[in-house]
N, C-alpha and C positions, 0 to 999 in steps of 0.2 A: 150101113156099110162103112167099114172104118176106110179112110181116104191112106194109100198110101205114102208114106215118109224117108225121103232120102237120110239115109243113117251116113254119110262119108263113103270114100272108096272102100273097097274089100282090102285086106289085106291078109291074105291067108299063109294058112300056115308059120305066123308069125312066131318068131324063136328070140327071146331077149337074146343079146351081145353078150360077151363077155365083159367084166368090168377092169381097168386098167388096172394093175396091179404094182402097188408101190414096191423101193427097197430094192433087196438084190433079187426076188423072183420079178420084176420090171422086164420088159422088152428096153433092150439097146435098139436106138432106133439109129441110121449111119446113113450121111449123106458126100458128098463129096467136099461141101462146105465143111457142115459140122456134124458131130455124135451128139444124139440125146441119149446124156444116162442118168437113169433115176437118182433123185439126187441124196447123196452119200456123204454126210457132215466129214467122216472121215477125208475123205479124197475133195471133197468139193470146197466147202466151207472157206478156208482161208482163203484160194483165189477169187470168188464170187465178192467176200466182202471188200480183198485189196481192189478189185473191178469196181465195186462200188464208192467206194470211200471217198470222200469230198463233195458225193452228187444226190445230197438227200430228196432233190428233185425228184430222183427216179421213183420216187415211192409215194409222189404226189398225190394219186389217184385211185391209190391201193389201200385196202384193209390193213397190212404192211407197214410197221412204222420201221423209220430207217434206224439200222440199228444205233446202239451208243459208242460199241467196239466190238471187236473180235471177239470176244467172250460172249456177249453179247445174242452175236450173230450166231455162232456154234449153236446157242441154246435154243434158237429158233429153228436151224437147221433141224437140230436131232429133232425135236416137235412137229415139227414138219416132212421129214423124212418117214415118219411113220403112220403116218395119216392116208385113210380109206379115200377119203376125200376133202382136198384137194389131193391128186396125186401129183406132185412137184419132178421136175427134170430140169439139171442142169446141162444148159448147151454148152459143149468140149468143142475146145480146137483138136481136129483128126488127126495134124500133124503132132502137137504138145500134149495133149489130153487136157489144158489149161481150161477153166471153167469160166466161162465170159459169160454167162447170162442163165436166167431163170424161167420154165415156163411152167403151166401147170393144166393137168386138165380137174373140173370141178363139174359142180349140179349134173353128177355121174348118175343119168337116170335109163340103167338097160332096160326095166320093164314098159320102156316110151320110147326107147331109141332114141334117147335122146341124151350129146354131152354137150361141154360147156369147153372152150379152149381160154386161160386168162394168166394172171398172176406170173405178166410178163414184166420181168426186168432186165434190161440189157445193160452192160458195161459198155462206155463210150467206145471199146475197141472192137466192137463189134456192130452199131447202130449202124444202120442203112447201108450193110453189107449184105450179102448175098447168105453167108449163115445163117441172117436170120430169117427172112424171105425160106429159107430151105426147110427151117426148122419148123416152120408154122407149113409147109409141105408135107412135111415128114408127117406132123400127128394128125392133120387131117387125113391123109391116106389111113395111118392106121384104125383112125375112127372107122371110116365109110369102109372098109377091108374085113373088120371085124362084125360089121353088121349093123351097124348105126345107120338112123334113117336120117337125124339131124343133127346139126354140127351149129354150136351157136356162138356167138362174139357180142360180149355186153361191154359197157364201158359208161364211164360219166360221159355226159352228154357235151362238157364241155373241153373236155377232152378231143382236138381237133385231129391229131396226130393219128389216132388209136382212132377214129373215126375214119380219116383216106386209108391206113392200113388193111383194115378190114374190109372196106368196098376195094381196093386194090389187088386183094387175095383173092375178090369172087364172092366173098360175102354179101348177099343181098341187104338190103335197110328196112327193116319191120315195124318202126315206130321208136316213139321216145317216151319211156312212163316216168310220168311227172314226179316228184315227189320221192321217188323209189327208197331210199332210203335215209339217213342220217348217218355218215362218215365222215370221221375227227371234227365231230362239231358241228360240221356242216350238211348244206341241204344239197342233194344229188338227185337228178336226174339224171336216167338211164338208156342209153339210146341200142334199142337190140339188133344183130345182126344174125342173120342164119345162111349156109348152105345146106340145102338135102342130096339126099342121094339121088335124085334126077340129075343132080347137078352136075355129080360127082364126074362123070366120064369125060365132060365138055373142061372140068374145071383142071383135071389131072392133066389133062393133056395139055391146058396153058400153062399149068406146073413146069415142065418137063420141057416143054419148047422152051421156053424161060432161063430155064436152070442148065439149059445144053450149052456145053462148052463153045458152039460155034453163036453164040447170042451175046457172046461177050469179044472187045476186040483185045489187041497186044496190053492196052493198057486197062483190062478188066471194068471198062465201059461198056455198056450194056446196047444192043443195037435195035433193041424192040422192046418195050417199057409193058410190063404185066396188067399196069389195069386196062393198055385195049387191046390185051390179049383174052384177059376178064369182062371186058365191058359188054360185049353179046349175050353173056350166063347171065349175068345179074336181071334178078328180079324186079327189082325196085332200083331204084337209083339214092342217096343220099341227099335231102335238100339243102343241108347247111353245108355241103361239098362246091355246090354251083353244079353247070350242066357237064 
């Protein structure tokens, strides 16, 4: 008699996502902070690098070398603007349409339901503003909206920032692979984070409490902090975080 074997949940009638589509067929994504629009060397390029310039820091941790100039940067734009995966978005100011920052989604796997959020660079005039907090709102909603089951945040392990980031958005901590790869030289480990779609409902909703105009006072100080709005969803907790 064969012994019976749990295979996983059921998950029926399973229909892959659509996959994010670069360029001008892209979704504009619009928050009250900022616009995600696909990102356009045209319209984008020059503000992104003037945002950048002086701070090749931002590109510490990234595949992403900081460019050498404007030219430069253009020619990484256009290469990048056309690409399946990663699919790159630059964050716009709603008022300016002014381009302060970069994000991207990648390891675009529908037939897993499963994406990847990364290939974040921000321009100092936007860091630990409320733009950005919106903006990593914004594509997670569109992930878990289109049908994705997980939503994942990788990062160097030494990377402490991009580490409270991601458990402060809701992203659970799933381990740290040793070794993961060799970038500019060096040795990296990887430390992963994931939300799934159980999550999604508990998560949207500290989105959105968060991001409500009456959460912020006269002087757009914040009166209830996201990660213990996030801290009951999370899965796991981070150990190099503390408690």
């Amino acid at each position: 008699m064969v012994e019976a074997r749990s295979l996983g949940t059921p998950v029926p009638n399973w229909t892959p996502p659509p996959r994010p589509l670069p360029g001008p067929a892209g979704t504009v994504l619009t928050g009250r902070f900022v616009r995600l629009e696909p990102l356009d060397p045209a319209r984008h390029a020059v503000a992104l690098h003037e945002g950048f310039a002086g701070r090749p820091d931002l590109f510490d941790y990234l595949p992403i070398l900081p460019p050498e100039d404007a030219a430069a940067f253009r020619a990484w734009a256009e290469e990048a603007a056309g690409a399946a995966d990663p699919v790159f978005y630059a964050l716009c100011d709603p008022a300016t349409g002014r381009a302060q920052g970069l994000a991207a989604w990648l390891h675009i796997a529908p037939e897993a339901g499963s994406i990847e959020v990364g290939g974040l660079v921000f321009s100092p005039a936007i860091q630990r503003s409320p733009a950005t907090t919106e903006a990593m709102a914004l594509m997670m909603r569109w992930a878990f909206e289109a049908g994705y089951r997980r939503y994942e945040w990788k990062c160097n392990a030494l990377n402490l920032p991009s580490r409270r980031a991601a458990q402060r958005l809701g992203f659970s901590y799933e381990g740290t692979f040793r070794q993961a790869m060799v970038l500019k030289g060096h040795n990296r480990d990887t430390a992963w984070f994931a939300a799934v779609d159980g999550d999604w409902p508990a998560l949207r909703a500290a989105h959105d409490a968060w991001l409500a105009p009456g959460n912020f006072d006269a002087a757009g100080r914040q009166k209830h902090a996201l990660s213990a709005l996030t801290a009951p969803i999370l899965a796991a907790r981070d150990p190099a975080l503390g408690p």
